[in-house]
LOSE-932389 format. One record per residue: x, y, z of N, C-alpha, C in turn. Coordinates in nm, 2 decimals. Example, Ala and Ser with C-alpha at 12.3 -4.5 7.8 and 13.67 -1.06 7.14 Angstrom:
BEGIN
REC    n_px    n_py    n_pz   ca_px   ca_py   ca_pz    c_px    c_py    c_pz
REC    1.32   -0.57    0.78    1.23   -0.45    0.78    1.32   -0.33    0.78
REC    1.28   -0.22    0.71    1.37   -0.11    0.71    1.29    0.00    0.79
//
This chain:
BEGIN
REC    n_px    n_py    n_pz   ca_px   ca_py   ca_pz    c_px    c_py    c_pz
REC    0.08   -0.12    0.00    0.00    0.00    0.00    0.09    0.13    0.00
REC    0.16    0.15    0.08    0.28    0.23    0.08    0.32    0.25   -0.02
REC    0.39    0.18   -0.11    0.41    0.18   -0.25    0.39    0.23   -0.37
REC    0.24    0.17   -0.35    0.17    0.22   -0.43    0.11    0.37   -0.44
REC    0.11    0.46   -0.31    0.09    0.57   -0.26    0.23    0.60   -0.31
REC    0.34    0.58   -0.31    0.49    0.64   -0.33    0.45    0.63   -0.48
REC    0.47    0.55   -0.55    0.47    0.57   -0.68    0.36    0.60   -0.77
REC    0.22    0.65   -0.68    0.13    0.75   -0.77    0.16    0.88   -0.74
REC    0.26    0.96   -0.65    0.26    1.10   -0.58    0.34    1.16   -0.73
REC    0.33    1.29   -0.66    0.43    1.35   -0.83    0.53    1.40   -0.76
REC    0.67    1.33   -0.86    0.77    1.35   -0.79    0.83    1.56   -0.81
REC    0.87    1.59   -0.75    0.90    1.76   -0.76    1.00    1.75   -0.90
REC    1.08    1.69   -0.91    1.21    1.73   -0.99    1.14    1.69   -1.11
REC    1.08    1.59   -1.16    1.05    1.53   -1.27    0.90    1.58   -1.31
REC    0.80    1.60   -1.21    0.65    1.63   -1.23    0.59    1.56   -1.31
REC    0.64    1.38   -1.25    0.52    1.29   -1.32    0.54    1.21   -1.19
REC    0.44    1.10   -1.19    0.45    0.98   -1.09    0.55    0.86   -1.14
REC    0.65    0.79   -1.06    0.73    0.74   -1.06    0.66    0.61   -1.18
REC    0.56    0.61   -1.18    0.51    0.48   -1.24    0.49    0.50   -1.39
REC    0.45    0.66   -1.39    0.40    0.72   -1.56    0.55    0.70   -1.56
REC    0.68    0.74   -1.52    0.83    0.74   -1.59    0.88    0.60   -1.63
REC    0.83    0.50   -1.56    0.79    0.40   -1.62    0.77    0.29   -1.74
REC    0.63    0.34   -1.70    0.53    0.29   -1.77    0.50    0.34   -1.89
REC    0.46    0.47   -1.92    0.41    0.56   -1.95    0.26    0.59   -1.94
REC    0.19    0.54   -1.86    0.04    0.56   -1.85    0.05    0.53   -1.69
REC   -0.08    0.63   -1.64   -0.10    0.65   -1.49   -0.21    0.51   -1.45
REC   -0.17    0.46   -1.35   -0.26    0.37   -1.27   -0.37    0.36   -1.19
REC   -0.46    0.32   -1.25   -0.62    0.36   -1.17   -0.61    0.27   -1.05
REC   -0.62    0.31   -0.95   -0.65    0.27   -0.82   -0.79    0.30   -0.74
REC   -0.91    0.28   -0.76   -0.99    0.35   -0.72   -1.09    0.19   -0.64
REC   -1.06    0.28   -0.51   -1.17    0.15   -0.38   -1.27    0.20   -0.40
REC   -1.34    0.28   -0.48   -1.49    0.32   -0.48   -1.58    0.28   -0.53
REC   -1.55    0.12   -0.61   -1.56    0.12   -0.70   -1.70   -0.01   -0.62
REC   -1.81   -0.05   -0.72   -1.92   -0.10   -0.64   -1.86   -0.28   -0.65
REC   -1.93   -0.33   -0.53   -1.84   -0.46   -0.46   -1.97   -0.52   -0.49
REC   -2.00   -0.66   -0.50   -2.04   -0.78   -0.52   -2.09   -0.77   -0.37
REC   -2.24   -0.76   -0.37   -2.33   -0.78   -0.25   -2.29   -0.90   -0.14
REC   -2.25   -1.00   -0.18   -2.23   -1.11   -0.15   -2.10   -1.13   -0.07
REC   -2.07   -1.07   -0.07   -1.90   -1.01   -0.04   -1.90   -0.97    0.13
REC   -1.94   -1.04    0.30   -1.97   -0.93    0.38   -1.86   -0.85    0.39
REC   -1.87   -0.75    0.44   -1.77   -0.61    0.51   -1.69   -0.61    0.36
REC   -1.76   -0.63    0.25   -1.60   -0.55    0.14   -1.60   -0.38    0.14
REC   -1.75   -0.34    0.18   -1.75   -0.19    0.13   -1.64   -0.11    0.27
REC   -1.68   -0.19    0.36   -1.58   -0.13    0.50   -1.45   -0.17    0.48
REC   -1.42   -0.27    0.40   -1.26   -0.33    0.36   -1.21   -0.23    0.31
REC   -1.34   -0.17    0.15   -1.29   -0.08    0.07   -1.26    0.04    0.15
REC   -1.31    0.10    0.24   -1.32    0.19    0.30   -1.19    0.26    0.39
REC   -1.18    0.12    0.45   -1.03    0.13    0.53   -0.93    0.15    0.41
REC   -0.91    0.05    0.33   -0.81    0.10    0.20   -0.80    0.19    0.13
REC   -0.95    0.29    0.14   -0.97    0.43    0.10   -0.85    0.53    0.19
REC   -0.88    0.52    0.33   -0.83    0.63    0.42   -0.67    0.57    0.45
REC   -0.63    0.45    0.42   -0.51    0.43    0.45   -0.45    0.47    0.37
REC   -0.45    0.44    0.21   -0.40    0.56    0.11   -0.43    0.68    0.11
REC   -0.49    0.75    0.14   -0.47    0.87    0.17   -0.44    0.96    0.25
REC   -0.38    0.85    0.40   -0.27    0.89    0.48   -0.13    0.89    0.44
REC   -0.14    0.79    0.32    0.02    0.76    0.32    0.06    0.83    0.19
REC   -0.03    0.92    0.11    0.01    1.00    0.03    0.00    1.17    0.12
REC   -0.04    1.18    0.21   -0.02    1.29    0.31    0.11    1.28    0.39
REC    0.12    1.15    0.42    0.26    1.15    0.43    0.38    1.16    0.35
REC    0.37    1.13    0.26    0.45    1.13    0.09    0.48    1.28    0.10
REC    0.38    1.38    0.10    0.39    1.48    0.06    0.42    1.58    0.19
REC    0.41    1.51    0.31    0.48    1.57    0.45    0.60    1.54    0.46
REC    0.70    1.43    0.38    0.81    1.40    0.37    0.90    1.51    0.27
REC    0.79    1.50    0.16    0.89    1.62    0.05    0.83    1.74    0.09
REC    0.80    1.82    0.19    0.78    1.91    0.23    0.93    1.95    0.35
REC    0.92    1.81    0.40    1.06    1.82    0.52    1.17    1.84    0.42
REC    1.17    1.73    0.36    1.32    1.71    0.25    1.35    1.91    0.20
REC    1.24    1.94    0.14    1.25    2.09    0.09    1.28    2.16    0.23
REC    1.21    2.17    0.29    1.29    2.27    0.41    1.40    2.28    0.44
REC    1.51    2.15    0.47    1.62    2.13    0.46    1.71    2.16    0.42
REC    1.67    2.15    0.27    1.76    2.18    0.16    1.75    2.31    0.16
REC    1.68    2.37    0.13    1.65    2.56    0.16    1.73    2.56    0.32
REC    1.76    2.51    0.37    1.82    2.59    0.50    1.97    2.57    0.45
REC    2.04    2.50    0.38    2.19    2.45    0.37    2.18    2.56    0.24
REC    2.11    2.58    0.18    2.15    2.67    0.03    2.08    2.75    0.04
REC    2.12    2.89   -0.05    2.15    2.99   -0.03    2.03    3.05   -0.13
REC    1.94    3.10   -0.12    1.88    3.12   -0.28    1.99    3.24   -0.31
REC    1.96    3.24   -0.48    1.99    3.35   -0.53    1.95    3.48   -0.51
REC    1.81    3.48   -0.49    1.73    3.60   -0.49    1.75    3.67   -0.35
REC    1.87    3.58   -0.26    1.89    3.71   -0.11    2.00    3.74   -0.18
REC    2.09    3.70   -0.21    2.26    3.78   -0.25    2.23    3.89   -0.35
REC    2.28    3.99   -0.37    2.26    4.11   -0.47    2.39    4.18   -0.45
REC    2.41    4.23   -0.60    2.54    4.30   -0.63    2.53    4.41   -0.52
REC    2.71    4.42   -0.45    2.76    4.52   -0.37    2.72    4.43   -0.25
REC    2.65    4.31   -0.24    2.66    4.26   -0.08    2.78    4.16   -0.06
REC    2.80    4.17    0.09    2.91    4.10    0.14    2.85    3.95    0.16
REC    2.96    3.91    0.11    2.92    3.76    0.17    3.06    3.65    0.17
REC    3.06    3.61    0.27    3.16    3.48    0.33    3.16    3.37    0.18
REC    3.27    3.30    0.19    3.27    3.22    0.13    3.35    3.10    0.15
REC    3.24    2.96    0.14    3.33    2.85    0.19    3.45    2.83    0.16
REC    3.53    2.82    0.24    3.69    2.74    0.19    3.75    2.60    0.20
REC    3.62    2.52    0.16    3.62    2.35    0.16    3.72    2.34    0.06
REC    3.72    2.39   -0.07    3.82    2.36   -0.14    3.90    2.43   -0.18
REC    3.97    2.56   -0.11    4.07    2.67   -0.17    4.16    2.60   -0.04
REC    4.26    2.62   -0.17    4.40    2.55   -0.08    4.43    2.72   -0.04
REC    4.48    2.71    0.12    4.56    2.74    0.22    4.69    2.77    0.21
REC    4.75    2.86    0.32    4.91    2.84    0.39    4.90    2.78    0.47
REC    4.75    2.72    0.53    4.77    2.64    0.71    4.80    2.52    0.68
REC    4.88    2.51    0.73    4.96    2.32    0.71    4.88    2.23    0.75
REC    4.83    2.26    0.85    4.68    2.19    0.94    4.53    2.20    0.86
REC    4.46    2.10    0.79    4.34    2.14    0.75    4.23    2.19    0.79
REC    4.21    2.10    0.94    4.14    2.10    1.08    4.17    2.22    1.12
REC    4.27    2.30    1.11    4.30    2.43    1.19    4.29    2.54    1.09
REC    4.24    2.51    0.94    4.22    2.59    0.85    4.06    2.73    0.91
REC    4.04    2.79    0.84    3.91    2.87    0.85    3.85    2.80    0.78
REC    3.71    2.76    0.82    3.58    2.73    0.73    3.55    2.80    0.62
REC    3.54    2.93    0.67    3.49    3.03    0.52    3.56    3.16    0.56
REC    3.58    3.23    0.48    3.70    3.33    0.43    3.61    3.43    0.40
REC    3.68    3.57    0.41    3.59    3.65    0.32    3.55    3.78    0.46
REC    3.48    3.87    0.47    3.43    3.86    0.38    3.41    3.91    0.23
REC    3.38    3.92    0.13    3.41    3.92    0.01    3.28    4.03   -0.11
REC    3.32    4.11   -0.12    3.25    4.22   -0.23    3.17    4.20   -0.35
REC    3.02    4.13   -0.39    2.98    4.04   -0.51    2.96    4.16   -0.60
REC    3.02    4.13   -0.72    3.05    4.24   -0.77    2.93    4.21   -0.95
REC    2.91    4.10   -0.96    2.85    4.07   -1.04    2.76    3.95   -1.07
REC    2.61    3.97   -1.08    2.55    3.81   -1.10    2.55    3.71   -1.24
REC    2.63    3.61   -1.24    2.66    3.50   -1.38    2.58    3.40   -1.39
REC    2.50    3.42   -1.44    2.41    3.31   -1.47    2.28    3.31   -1.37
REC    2.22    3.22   -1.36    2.10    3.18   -1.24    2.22    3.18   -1.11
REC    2.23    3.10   -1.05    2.29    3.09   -0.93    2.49    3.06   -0.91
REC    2.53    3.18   -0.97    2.65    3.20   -0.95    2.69    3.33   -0.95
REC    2.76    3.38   -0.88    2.85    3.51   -0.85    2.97    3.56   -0.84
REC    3.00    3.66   -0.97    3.17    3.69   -0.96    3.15    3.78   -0.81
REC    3.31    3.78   -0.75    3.34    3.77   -0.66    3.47    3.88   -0.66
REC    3.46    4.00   -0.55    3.59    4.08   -0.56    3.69    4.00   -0.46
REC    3.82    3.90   -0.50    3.85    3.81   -0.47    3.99    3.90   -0.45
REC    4.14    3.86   -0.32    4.22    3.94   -0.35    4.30    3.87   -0.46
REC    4.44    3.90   -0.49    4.45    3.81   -0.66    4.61    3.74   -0.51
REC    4.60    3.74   -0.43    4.64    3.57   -0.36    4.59    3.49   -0.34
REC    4.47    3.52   -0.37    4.44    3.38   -0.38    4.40    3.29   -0.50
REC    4.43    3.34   -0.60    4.47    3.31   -0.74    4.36    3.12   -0.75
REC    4.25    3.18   -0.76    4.10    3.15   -0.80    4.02    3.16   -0.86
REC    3.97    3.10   -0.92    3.84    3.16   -1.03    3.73    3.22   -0.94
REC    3.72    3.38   -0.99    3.64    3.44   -0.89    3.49    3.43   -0.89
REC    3.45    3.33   -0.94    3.29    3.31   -0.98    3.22    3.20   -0.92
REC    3.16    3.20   -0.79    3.12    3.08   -0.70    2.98    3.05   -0.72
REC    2.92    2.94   -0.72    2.79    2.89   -0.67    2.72    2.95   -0.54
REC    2.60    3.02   -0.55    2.53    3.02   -0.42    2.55    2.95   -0.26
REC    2.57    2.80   -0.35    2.57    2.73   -0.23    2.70    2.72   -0.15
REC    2.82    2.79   -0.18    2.88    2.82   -0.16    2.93    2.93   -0.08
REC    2.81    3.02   -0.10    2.80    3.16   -0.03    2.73    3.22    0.09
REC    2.74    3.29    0.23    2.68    3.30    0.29    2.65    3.45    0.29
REC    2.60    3.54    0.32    2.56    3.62    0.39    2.61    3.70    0.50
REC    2.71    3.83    0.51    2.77    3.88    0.58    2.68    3.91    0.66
REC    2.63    3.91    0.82    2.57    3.97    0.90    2.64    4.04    1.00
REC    2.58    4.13    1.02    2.61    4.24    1.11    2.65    4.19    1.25
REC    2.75    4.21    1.34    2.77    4.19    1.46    2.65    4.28    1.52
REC    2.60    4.18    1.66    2.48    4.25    1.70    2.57    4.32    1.82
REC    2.65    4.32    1.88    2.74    4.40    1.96    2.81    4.50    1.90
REC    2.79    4.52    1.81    2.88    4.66    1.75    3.00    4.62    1.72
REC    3.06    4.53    1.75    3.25    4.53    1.77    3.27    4.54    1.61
REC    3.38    4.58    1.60    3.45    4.55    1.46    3.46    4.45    1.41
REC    3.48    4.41    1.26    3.46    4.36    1.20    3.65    4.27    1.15
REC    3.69    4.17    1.18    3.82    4.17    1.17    3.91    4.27    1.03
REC    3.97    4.26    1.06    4.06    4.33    0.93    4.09    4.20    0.83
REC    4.13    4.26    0.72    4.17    4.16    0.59    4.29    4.17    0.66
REC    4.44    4.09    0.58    4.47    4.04    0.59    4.60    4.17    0.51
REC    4.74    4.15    0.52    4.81    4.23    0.44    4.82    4.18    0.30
REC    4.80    4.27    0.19    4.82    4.24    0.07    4.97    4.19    0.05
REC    5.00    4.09   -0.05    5.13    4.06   -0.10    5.12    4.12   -0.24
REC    5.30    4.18   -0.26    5.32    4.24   -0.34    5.40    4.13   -0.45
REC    5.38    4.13   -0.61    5.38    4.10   -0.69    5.55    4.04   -0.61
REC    5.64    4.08   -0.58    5.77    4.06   -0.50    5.73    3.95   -0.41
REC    5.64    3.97   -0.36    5.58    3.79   -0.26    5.62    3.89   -0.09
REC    5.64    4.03   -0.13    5.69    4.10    0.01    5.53    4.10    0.05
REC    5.55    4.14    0.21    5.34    4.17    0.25    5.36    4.32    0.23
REC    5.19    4.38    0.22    5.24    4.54    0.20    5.11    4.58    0.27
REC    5.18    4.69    0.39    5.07    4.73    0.51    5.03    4.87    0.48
REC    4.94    4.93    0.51    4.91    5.05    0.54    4.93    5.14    0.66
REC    4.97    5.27    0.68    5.01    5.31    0.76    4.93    5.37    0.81
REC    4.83    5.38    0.93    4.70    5.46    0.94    4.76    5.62    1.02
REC    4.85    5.57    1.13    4.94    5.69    1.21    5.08    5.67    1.25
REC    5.10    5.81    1.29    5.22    5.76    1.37    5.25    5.84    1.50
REC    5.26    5.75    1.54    5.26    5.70    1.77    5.37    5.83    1.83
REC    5.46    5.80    1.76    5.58    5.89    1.79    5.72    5.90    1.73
REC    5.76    6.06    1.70    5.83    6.07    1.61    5.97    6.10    1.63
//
């Protein structure tokens, strides 16, 4: 019974039932159908087999309702990111100086979206050490938020100079 409720539901990605991709023709399933007098309790038989399919396609579809929530919490849509916002960016696979991978940063950044490429990817104001293709997937991307305590925001990092020297800015000087 279960089954059969799974492969009449419409699946999201494909928007047919697992059985039309198939088969190609949909399967009539219908307990309403008039029973042989002679039969006792079939219409109550029918009846139970009425509402138990139609719990377990309420469940079908309380399942891919969970599944979707999920997945919208781990990715990012497109439609919050917009050119000039900050956003973090994973560093699962940008090779490091940290010799330790475990003691690497999760995500880097944060990072200046300077342009939207396609449906769900974003060039990226990237510095040029880290010599990357500056165009990432959403899912990739998070969302700079605001510190709710006011503190500052860490500083970047010192630029390297084409020489491989680091090169700082001088904001004052202390004493002369």
């Amino acid at each position: 019974m279960a089954e059969l409720a799974y492969n009449n539901s419409v699946n999201a990605s494909t928007n047919q039932t697992p059985f039309f991709a198939c088969y190609s023709f949909c399967t009539r399933f219908s307990i309403g159908q008039q029973v042989n007098e002679a039969v006792p309790h079939a219409d109550e038989q029918a009846d139970q087999l009425k509402l138990r399919l139609e719990e377990l396609q309420s469940l079908v579809n309380l399942a891919n309702k969970k599944i979707k929530h999920y997945y919208d919490l781990k990715h990012c849509s497109p439609n919050v990111i917009k050119v000039r916002d900050k956003v973090w960016l994973d560093a699962q696979n940008i090779k490091t100086e940290q010799p330790v991978a475990k003691l690497a940063a999760k995500k880097i950044g944060p990072y200046k979206v300077l342009k939207k490429e396609g449906t769900h990817a974003f060039k990226l104001e990237l510095p040029h050490t880290l010599k990357v293709h500056p165009v990432f997937h959403t899912s990739l991307m998070s969302l700079e938020k605001e510190d709710p305590f006011g503190r500052n925001p860490p500083q970047p990092p010192a630029e390297v100079t084409p020489d491989g020297e680091e090169e700082y800015e001088v904001e004052k000087i202390l004493d002369s």
